[in-house]
PDB file as gemmi writes it, atoms N, CA and C in Angstrom:
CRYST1    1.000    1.000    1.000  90.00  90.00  90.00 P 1                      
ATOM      1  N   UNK A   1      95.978 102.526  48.134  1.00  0.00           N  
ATOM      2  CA  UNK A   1      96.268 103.782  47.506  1.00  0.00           C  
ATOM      3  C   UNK A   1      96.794 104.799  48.510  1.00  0.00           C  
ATOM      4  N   UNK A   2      96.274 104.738  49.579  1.00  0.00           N  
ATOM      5  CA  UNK A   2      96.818 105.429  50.788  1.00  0.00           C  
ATOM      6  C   UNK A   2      98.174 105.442  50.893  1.00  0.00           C  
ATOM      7  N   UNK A   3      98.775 104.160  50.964  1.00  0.00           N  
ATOM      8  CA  UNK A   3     100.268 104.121  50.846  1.00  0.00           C  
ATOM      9  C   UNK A   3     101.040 104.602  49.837  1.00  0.00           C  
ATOM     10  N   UNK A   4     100.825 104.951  48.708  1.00  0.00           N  
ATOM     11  CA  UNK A   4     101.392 105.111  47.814  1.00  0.00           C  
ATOM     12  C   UNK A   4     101.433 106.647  47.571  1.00  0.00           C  
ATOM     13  N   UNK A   5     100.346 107.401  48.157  1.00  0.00           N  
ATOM     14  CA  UNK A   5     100.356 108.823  48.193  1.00  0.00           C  
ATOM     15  C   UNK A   5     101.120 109.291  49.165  1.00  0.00           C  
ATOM     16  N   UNK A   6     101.109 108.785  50.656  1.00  0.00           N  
ATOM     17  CA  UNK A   6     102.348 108.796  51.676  1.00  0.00           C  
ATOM     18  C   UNK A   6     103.517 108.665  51.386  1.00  0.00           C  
ATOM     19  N   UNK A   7     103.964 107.858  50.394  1.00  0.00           N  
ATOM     20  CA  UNK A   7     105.323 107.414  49.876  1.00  0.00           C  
ATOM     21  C   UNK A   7     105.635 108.669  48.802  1.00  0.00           C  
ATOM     22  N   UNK A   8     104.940 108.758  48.286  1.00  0.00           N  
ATOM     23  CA  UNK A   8     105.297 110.244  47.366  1.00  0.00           C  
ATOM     24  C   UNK A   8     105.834 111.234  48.286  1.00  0.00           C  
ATOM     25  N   UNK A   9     104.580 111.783  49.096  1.00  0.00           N  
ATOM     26  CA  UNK A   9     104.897 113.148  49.829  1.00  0.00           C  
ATOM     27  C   UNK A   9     106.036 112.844  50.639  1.00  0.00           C  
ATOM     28  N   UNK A  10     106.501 111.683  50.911  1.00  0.00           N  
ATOM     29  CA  UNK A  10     107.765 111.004  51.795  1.00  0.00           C  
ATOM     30  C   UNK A  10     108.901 111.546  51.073  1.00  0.00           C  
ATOM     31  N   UNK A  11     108.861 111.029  49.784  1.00  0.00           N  
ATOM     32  CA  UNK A  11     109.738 111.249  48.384  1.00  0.00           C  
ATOM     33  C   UNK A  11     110.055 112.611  48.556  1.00  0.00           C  
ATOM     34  N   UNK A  12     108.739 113.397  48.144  1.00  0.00           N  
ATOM     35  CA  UNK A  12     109.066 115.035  47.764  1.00  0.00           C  
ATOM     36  C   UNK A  12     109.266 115.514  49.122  1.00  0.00           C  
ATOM     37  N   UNK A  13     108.842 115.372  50.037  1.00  0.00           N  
ATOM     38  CA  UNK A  13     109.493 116.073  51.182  1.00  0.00           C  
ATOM     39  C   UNK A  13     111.157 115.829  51.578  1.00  0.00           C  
ATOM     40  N   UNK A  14     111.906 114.930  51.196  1.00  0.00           N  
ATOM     41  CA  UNK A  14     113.318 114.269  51.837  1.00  0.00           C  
ATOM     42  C   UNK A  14     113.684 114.967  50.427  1.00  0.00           C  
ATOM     43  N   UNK A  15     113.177 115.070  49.534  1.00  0.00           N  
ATOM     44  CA  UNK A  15     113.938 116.031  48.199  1.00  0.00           C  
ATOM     45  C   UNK A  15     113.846 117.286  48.412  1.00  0.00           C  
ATOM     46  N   UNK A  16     113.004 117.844  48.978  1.00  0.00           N  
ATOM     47  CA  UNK A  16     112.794 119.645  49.366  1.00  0.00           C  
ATOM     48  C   UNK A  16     113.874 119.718  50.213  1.00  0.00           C  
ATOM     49  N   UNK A  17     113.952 119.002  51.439  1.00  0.00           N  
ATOM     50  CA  UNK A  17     114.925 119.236  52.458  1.00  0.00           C  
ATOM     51  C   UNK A  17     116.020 118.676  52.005  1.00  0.00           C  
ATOM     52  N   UNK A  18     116.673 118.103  51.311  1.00  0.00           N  
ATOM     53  CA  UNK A  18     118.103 117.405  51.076  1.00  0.00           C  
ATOM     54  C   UNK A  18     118.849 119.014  50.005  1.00  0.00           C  
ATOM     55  N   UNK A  19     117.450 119.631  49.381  1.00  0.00           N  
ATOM     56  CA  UNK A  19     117.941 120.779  48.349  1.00  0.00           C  
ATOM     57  C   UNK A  19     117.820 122.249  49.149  1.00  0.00           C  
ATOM     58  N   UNK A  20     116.812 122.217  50.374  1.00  0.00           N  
ATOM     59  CA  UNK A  20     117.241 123.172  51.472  1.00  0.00           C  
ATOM     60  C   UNK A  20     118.740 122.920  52.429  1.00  0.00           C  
ATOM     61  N   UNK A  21     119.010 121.611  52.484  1.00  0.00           N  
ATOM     62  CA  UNK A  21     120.331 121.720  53.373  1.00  0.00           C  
ATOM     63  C   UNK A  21     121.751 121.863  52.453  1.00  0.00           C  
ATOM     64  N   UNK A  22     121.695 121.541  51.602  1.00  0.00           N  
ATOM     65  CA  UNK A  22     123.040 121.973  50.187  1.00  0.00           C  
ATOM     66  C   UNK A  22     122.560 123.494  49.940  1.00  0.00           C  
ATOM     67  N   UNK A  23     121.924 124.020  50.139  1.00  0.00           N  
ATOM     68  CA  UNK A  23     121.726 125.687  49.348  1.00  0.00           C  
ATOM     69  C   UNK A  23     122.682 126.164  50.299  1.00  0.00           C  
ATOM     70  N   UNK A  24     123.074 126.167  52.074  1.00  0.00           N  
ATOM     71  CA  UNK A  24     123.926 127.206  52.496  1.00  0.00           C  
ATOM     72  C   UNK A  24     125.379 127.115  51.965  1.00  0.00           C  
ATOM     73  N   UNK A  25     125.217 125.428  51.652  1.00  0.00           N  
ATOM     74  CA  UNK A  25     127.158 125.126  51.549  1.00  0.00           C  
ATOM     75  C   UNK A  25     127.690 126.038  50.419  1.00  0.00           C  
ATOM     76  N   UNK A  26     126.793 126.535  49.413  1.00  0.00           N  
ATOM     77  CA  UNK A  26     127.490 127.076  48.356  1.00  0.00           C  
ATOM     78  C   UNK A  26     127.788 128.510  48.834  1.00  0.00           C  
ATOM     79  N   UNK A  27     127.572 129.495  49.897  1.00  0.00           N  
ATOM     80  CA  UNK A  27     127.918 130.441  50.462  1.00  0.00           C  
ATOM     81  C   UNK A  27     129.102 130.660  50.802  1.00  0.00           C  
ATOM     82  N   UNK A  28     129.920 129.043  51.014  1.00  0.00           N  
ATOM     83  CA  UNK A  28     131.186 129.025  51.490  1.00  0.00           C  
ATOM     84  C   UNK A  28     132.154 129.230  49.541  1.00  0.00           C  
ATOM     85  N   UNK A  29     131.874 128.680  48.524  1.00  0.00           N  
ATOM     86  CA  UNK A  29     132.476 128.991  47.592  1.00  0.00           C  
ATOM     87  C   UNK A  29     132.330 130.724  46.811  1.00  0.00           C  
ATOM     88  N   UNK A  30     131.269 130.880  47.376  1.00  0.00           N  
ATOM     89  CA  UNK A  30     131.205 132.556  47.026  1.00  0.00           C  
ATOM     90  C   UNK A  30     132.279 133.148  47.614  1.00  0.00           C  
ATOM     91  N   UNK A  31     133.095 134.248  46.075  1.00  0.00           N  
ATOM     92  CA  UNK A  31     134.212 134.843  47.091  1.00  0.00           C  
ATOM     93  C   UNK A  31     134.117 136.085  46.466  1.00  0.00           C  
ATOM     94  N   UNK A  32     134.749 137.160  47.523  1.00  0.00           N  
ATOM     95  CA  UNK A  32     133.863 138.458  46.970  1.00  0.00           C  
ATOM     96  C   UNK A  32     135.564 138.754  46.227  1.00  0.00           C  
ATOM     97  N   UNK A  33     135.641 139.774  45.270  1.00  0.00           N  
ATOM     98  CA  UNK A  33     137.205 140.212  44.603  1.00  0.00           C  
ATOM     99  C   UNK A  33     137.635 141.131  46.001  1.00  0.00           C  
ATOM    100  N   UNK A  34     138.661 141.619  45.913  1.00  0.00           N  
ATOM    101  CA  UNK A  34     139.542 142.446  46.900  1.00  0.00           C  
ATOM    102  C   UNK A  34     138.983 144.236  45.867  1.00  0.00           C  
ATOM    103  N   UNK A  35     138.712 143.971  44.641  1.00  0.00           N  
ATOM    104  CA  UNK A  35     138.596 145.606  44.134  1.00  0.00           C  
ATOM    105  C   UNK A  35     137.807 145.419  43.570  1.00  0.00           C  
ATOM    106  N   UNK A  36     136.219 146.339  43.710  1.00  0.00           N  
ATOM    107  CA  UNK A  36     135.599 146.014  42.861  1.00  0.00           C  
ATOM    108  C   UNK A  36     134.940 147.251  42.445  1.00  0.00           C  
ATOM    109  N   UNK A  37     134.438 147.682  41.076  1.00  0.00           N  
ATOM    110  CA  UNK A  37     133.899 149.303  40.914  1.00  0.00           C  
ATOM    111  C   UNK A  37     133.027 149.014  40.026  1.00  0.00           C  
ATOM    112  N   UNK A  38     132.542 150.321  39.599  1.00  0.00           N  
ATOM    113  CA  UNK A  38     132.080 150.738  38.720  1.00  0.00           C  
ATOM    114  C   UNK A  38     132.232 152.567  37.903  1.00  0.00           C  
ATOM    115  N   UNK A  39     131.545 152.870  37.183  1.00  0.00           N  
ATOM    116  CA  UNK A  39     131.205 154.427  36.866  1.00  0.00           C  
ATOM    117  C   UNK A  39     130.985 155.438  37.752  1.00  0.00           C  
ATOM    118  N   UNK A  40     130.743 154.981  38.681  1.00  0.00           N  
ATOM    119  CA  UNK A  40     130.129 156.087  40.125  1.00  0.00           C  
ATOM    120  C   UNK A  40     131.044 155.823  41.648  1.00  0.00           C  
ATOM    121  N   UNK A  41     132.155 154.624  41.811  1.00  0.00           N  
ATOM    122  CA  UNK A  41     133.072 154.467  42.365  1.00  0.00           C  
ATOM    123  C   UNK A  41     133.069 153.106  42.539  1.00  0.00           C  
ATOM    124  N   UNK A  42     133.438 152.493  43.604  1.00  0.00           N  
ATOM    125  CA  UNK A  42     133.872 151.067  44.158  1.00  0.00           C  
ATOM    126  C   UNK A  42     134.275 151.304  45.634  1.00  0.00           C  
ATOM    127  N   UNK A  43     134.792 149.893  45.863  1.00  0.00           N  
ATOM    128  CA  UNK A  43     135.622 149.213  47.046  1.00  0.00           C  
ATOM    129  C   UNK A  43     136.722 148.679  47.060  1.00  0.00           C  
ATOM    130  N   UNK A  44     137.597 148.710  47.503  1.00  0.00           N  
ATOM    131  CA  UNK A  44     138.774 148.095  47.850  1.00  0.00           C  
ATOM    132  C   UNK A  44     138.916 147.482  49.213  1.00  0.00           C  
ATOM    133  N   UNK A  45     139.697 145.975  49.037  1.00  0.00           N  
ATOM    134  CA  UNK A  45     139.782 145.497  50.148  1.00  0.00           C  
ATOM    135  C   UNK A  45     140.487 146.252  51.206  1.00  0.00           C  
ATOM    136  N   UNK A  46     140.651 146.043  52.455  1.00  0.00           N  
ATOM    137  CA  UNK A  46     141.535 146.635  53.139  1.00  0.00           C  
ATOM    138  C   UNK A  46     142.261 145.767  53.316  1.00  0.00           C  
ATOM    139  N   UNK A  47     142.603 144.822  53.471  1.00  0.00           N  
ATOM    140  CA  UNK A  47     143.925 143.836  53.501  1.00  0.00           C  
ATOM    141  C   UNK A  47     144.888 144.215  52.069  1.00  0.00           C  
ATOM    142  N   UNK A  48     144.160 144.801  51.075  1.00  0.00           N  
ATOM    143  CA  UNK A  48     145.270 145.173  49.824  1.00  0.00           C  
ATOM    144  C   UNK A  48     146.359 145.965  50.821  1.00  0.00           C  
ATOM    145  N   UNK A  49     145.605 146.619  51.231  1.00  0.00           N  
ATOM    146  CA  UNK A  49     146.294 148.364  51.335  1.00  0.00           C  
ATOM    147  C   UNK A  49     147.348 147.582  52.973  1.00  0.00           C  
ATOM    148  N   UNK A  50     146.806 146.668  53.685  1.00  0.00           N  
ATOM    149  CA  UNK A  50     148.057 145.785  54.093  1.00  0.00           C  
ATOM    150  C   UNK A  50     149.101 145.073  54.243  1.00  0.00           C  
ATOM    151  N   UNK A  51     148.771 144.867  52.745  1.00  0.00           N  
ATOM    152  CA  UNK A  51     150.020 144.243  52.092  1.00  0.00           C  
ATOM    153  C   UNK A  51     150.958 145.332  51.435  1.00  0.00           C  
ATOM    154  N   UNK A  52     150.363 146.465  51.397  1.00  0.00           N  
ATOM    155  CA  UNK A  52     151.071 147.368  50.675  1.00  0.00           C  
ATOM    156  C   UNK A  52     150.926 148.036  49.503  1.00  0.00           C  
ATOM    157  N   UNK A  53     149.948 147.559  49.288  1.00  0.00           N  
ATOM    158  CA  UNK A  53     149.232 147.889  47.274  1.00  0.00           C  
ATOM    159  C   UNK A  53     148.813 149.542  47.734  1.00  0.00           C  
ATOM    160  N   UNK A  54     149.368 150.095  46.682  1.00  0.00           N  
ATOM    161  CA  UNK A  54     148.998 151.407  46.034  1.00  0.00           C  
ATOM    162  C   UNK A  54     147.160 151.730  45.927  1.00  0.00           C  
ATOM    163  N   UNK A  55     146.285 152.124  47.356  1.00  0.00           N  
ATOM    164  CA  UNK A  55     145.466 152.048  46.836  1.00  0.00           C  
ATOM    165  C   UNK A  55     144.613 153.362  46.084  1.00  0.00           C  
ATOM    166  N   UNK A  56     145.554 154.555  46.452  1.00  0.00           N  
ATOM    167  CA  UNK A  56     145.053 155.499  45.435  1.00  0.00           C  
ATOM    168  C   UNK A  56     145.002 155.557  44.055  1.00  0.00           C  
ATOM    169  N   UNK A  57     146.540 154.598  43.680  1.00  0.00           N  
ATOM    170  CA  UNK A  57     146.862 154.792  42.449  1.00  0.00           C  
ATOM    171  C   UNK A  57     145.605 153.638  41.737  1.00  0.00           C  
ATOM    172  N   UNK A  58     145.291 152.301  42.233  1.00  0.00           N  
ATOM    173  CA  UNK A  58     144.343 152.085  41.877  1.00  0.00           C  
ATOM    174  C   UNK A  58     143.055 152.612  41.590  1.00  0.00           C  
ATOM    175  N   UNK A  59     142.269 153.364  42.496  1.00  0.00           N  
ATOM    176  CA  UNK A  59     141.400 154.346  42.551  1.00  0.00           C  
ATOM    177  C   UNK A  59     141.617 155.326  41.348  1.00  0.00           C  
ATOM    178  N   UNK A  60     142.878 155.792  41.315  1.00  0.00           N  
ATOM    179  CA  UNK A  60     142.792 157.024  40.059  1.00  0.00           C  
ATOM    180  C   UNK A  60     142.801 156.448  38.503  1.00  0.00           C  
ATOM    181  N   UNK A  61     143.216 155.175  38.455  1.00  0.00           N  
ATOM    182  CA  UNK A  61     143.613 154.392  37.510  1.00  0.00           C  
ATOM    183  C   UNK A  61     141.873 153.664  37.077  1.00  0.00           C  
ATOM    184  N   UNK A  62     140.738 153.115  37.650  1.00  0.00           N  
ATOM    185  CA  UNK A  62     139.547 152.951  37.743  1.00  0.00           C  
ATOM    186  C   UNK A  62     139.144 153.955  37.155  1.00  0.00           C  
ATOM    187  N   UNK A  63     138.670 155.305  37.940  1.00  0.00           N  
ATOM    188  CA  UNK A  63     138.012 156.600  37.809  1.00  0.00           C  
ATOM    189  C   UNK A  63     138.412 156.858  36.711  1.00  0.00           C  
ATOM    190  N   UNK A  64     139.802 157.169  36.057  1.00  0.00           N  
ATOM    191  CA  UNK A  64     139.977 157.506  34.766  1.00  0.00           C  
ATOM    192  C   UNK A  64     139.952 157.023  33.942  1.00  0.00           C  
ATOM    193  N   UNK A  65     139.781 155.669  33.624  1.00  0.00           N  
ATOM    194  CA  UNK A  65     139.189 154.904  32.750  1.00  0.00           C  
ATOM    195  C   UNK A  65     137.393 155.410  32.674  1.00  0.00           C  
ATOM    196  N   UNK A  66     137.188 156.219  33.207  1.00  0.00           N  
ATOM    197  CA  UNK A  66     135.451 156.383  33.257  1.00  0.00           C  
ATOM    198  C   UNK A  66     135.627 158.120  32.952  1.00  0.00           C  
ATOM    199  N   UNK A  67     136.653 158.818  33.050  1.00  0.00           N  
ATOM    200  CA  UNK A  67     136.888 160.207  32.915  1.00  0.00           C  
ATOM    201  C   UNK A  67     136.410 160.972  33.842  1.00  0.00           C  
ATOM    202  N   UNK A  68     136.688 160.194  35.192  1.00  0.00           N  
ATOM    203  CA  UNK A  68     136.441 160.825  36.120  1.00  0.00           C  
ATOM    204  C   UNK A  68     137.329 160.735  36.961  1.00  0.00           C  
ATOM    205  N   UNK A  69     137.496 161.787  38.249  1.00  0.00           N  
ATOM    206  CA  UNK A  69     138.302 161.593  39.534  1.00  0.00           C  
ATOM    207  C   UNK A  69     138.117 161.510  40.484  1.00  0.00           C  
ATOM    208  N   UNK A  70     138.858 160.911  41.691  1.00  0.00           N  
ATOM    209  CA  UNK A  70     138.526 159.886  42.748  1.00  0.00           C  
ATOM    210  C   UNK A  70     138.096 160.772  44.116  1.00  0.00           C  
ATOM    211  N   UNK A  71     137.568 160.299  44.908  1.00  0.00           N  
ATOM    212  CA  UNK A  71     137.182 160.875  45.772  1.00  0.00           C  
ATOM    213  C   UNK A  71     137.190 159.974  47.235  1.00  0.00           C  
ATOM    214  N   UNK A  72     138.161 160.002  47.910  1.00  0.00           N  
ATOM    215  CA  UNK A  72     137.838 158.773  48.958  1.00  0.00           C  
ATOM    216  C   UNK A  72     136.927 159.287  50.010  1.00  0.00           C  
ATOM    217  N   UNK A  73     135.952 158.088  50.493  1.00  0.00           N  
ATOM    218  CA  UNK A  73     134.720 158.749  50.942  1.00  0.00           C  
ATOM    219  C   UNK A  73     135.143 157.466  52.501  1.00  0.00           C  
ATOM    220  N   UNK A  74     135.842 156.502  52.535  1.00  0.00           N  
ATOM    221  CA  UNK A  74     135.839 156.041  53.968  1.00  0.00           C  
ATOM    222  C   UNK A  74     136.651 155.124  54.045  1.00  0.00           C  
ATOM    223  N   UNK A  75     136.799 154.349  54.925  1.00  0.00           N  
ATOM    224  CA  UNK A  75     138.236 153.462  55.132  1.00  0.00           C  
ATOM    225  C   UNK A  75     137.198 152.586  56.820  1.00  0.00           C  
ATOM    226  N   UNK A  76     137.023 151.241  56.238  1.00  0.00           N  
ATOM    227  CA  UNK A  76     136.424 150.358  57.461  1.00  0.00           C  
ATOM    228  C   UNK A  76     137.860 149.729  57.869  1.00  0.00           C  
ATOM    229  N   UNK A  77     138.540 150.223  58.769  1.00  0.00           N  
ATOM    230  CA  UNK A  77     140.151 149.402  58.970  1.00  0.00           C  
ATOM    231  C   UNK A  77     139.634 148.469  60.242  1.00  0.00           C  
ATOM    232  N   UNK A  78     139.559 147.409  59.958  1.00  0.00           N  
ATOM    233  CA  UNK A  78     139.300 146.349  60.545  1.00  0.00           C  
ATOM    234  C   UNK A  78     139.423 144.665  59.290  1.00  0.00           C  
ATOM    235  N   UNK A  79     139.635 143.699  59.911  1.00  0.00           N  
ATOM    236  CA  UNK A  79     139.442 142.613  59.446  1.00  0.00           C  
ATOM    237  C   UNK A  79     138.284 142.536  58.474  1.00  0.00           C  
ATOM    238  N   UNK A  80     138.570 142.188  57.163  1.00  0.00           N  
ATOM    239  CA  UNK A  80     137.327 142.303  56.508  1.00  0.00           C  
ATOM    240  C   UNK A  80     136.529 143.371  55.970  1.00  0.00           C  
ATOM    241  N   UNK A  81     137.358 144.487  56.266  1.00  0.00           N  
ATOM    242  CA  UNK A  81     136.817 146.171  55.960  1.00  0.00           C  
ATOM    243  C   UNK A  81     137.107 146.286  54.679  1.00  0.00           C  
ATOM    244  N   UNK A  82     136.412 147.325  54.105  1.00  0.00           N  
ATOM    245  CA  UNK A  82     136.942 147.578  52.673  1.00  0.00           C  
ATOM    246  C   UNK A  82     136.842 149.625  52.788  1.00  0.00           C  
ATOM    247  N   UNK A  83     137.932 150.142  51.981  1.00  0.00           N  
ATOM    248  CA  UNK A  83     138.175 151.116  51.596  1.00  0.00           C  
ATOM    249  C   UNK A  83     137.517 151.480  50.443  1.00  0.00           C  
ATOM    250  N   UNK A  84     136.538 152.583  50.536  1.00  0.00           N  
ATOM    251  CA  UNK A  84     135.370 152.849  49.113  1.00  0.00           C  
ATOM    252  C   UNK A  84     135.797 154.385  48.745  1.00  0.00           C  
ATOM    253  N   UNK A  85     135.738 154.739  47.386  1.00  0.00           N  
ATOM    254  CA  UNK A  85     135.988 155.952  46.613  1.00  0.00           C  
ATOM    255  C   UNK A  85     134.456 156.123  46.019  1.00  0.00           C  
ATOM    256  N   UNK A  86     134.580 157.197  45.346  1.00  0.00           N  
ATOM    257  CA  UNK A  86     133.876 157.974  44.327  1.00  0.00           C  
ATOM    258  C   UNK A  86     134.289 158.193  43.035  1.00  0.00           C  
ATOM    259  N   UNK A  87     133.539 157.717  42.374  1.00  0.00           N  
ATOM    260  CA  UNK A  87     134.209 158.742  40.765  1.00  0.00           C  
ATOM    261  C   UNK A  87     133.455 160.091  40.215  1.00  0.00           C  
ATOM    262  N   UNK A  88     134.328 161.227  40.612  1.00  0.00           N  
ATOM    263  CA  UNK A  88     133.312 162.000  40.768  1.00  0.00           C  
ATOM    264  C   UNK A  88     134.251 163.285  39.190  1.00  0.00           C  
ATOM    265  N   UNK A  89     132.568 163.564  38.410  1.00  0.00           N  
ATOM    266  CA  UNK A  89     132.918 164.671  37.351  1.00  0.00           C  
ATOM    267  C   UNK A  89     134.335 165.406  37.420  1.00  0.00           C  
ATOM    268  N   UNK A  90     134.820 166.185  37.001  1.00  0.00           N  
ATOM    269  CA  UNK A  90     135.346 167.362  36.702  1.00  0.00           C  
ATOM    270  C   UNK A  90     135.279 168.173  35.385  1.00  0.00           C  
ATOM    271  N   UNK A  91     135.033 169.875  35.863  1.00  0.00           N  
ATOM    272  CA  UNK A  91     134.810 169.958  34.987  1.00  0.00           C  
ATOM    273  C   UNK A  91     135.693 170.549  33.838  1.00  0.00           C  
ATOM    274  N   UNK A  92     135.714 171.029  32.312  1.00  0.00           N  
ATOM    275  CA  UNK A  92     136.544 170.721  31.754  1.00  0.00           C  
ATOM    276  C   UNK A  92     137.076 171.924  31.799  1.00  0.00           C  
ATOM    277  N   UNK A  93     138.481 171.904  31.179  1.00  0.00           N  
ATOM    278  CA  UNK A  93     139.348 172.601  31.731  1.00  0.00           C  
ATOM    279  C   UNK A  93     140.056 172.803  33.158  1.00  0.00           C  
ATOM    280  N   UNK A  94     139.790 172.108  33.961  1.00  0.00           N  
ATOM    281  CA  UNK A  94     139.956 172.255  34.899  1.00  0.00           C  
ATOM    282  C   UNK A  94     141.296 171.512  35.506  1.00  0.00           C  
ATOM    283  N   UNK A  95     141.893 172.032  36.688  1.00  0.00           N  
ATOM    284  CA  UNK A  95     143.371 171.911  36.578  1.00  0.00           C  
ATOM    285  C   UNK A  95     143.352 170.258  37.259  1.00  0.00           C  
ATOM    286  N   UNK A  96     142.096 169.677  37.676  1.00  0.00           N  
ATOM    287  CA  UNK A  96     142.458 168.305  38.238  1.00  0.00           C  
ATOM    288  C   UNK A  96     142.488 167.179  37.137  1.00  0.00           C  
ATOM    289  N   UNK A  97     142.171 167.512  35.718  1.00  0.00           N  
ATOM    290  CA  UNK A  97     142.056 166.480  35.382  1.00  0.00           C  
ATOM    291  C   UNK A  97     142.362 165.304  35.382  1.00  0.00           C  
ATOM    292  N   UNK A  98     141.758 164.280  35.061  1.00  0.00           N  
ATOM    293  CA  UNK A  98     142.277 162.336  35.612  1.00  0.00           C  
ATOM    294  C   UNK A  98     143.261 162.225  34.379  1.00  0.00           C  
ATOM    295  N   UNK A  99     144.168 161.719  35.133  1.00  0.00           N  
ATOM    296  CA  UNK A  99     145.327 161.047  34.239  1.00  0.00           C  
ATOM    297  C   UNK A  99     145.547 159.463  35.115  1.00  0.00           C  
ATOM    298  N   UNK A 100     145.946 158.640  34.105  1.00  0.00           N  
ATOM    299  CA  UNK A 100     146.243 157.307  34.554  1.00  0.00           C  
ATOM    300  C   UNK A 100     147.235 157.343  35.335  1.00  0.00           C  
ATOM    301  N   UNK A 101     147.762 156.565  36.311  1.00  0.00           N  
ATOM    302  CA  UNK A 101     149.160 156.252  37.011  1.00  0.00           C  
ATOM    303  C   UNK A 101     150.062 155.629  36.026  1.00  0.00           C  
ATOM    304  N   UNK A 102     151.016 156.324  36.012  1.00  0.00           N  
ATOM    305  CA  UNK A 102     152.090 155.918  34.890  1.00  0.00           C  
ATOM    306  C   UNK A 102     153.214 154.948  35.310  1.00  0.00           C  
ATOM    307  N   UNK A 103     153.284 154.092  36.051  1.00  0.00           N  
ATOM    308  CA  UNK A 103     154.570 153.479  36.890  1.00  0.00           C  
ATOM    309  C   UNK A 103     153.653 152.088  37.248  1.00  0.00           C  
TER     310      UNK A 103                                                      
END                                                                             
């Protein structure tokens, strides 16, 4: 009986570790988007804005879909950096209101 309880925990141990060494590989298929927001602002990649993409007009185009306007709050310019806004109130009447980018 001895053997047969060894052979188990043999079993479940080479199954714990075979499902600990596959958990990092899936880190490599995680991919983050280049723009990503919400109601209160987002991120933008910085390689967009390297290639040339419009990244305000994105930003104002986000925010006003939420009826709000943009606020850029930083710029990580490096490899892998991302450019982050705000979507921040205005109030009404007021001469900033958000309009979409039309072009």
């Amino acid at each position: 009986m001895r053997t047969t309880g060894t052979a188990i925990r043999t079993v479940a141990l080479t199954a714990a570790l075979g499902c600990l060494a596959l958990t990092p590989a899936s880190a490599f298929l995680d991919t983050v988007p280049p723009f990503k927001g919400n109601d209160t602002g987002g991120i933008i990649a910085y390689s967009l804005y390297k290639e040339g993409a419009d990244i305000k007009a994105m930003a104002v185009n986000h925010c006003a879909s939420y009826g709000k306007s943009v606020k850029l709050t930083g710029v990580d310019a490096q490899y892998g950096g991302y450019i982050s806004f705000a979507c921040v109130w205005v109030h009404p009447g007021h001469a900033d209101r958000p309009l979409r980018v039309g072009y």
